[in-house]
VOPAGU-2260 file (C-alpha; in pm, 1 decimal, decimal comma):
REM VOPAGU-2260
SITE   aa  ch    i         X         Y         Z
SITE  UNK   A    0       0,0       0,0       0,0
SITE  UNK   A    1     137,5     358,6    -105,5
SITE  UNK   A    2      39,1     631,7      63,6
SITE  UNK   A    3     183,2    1028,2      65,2
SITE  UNK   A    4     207,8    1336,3     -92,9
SITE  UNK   A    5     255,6    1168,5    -497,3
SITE  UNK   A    6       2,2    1049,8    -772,6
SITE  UNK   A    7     113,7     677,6    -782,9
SITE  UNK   A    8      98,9     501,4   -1117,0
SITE  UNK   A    9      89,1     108,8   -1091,3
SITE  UNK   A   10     288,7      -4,8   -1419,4
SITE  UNK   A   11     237,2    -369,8   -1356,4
SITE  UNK   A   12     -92,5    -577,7   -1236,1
SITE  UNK   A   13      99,3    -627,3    -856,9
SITE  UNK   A   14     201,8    -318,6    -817,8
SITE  UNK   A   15     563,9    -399,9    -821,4
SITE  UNK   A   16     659,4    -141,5   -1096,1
SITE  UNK   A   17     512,4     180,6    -990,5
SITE  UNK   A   18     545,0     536,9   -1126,7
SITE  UNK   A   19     550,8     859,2    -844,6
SITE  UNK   A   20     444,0    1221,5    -984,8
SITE  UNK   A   21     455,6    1413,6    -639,0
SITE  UNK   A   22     272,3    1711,4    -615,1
SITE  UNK   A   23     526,6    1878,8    -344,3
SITE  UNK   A   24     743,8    1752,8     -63,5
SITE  UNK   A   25     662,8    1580,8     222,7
SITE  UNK   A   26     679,2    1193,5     326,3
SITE  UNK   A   27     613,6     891,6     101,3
SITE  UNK   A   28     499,7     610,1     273,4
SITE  UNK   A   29     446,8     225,4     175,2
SITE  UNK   A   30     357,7     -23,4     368,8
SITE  UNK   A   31     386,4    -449,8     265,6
SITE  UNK   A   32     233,4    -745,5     329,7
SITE  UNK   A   33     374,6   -1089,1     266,4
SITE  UNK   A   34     218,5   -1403,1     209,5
SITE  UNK   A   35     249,8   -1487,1     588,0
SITE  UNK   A   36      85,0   -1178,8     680,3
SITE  UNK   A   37     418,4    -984,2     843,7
SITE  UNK   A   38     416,7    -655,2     762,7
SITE  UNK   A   39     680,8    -384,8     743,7
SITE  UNK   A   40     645,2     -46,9     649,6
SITE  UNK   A   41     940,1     218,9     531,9
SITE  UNK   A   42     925,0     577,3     457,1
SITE  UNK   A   43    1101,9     775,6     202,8
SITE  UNK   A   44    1113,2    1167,4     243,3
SITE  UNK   A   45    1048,0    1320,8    -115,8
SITE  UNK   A   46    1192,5    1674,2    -181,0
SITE  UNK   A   47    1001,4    1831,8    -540,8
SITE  UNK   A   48    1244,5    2100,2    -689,3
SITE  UNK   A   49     981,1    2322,0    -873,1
SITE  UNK   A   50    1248,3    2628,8    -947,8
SITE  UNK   A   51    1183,7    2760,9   -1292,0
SITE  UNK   A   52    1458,9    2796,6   -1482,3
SITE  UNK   A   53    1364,7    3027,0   -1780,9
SITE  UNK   A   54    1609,9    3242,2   -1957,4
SITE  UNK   A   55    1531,1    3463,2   -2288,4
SITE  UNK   A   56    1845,3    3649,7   -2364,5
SITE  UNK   A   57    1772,3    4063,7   -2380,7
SITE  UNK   A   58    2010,0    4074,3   -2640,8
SITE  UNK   A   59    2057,5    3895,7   -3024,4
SITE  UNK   A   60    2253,6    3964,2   -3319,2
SITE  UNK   A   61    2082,4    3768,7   -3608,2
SITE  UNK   A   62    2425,2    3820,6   -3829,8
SITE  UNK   A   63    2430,6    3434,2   -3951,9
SITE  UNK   A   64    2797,2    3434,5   -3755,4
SITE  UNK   A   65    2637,2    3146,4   -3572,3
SITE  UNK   A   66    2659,1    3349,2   -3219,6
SITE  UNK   A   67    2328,4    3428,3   -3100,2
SITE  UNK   A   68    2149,8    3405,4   -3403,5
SITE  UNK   A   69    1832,7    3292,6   -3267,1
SITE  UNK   A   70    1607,0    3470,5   -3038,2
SITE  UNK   A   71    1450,1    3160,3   -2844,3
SITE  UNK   A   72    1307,9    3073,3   -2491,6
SITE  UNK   A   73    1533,6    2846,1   -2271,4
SITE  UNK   A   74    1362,0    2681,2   -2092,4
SITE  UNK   A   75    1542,0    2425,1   -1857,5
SITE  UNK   A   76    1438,0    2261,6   -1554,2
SITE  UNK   A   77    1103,0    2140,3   -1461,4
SITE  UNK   A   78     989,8    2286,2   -1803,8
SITE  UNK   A   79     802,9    2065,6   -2028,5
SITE  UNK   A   80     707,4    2256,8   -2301,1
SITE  UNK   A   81     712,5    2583,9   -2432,0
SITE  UNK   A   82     347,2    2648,7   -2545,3
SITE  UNK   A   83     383,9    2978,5   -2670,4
SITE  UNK   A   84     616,0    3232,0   -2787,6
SITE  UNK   A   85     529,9    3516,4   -2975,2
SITE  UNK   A   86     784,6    3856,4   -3083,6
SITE  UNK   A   87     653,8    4168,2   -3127,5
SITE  UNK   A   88     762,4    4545,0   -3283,4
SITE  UNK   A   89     714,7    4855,6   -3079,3
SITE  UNK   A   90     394,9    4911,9   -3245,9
SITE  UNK   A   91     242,3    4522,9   -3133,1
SITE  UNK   A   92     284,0    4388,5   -3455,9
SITE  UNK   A   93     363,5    4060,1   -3446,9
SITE  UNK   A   94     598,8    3961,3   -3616,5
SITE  UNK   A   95     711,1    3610,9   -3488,5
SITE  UNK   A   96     481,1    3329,2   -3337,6
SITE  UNK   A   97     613,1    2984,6   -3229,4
SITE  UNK   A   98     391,8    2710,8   -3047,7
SITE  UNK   A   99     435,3    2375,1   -2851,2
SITE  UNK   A  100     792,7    2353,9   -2897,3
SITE  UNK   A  101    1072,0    2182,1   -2633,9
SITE  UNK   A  102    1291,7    2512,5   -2505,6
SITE  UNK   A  103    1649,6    2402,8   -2546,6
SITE  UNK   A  104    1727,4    2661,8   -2842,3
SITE  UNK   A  105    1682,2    2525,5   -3140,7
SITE  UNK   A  106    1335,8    2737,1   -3157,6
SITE  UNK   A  107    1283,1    3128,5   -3197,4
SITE  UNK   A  108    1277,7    3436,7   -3418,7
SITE  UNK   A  109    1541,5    3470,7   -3639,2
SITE  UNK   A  110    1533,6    3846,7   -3659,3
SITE  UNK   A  111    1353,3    3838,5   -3995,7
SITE  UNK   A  112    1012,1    3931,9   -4061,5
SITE  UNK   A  113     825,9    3862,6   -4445,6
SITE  UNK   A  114    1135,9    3807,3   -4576,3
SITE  UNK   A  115    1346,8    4100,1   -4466,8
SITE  UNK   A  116    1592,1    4171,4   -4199,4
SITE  UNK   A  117    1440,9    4347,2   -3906,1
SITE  UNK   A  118    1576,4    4680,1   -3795,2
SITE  UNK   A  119    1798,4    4735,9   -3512,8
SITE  UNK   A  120    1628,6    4837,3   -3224,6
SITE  UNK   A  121    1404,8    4680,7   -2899,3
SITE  UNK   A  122    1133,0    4454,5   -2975,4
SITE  UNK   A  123     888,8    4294,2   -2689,3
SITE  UNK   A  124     854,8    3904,3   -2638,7
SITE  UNK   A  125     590,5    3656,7   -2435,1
SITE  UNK   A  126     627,2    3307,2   -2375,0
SITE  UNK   A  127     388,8    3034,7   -2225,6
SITE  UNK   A  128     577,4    2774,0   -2048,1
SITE  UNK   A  129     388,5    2417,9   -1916,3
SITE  UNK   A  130     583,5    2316,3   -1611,8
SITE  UNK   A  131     624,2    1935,2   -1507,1
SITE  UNK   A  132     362,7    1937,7   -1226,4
SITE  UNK   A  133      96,0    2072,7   -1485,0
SITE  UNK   A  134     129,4    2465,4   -1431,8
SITE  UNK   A  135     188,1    2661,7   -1727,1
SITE  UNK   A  136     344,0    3048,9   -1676,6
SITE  UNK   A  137     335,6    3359,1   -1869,7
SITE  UNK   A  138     677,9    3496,0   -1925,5
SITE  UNK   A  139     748,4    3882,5   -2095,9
SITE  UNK   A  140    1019,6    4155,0   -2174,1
SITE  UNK   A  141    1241,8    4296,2   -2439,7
SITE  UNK   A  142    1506,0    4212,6   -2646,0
SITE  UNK   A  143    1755,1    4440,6   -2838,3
SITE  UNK   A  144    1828,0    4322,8   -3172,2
SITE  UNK   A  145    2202,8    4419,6   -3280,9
SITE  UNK   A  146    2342,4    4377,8   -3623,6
């Protein structure tokens, strides 16, 4: 029998395989039966890290030199996905939209917009992160686009 502060997933019929999604920390507890009726029970103390670890650099140089090239969302623990990430000019036009995407890098604006090069200059971005545990986060600020 499990018992605590965790979702618990049986992966086989008897319960011997067994998948844990805690919610938080605190104390997981299972107790066991065998066929002879002795029982023992042991405790396991379960600590959740749920730090966000997003980063959106506030500067990129989309100069094809292969040095920050791409304006993306890096996203990095506990994230699962990155829903939503849109770039906009100082006017709100959007001019870059990216969705359900993983955030290690390889995703974002490449400073272009219909075809052309966009100007130097600040330019306002929002992301939409979905966290391990289910949450999902609204992220914002600027970036400054050098050539």
């Amino acid at each position: 029998t499990w018992s605590g502060v965790t979702s618990i997933d049986c992966l086989t019929e008897d319960c011997e395989s067994i998948r844990l999604r805690p919610q938080g920390s605190g104390v997981l507890l299972v107790e066991v039966t065998d066929e002879r009726g002795c029982t023992a029970v042991d405790r396991l103390v379960v600590t959740v890290d749920v730090s966000r670890d997003i980063f959106v650099p506030n500067v990129f140089s989309p100069n094809s030199d292969g040095v920050n090239d791409l304006l993306s969302v890096y996203a990095q623990r506990n994230a699962e996905r990155v829903l939503l990430f849109k770039v906009f000019d100082r006017w709100g036009n959007r001019l870059y939209q990216a969705v359900n995407f993983d955030g290690d890098g390889t995703t974002g604006w490449s400073g272009f917009y219909k075809g052309q090069a966009a100007s130097p200059g600040v330019y306002v971005w929002m992301a939409k992160v979905e966290f391990a545990n289910g949450d999902v986060d609204v992220y914002s600020g600027d970036v400054t686009l050098v050539k």
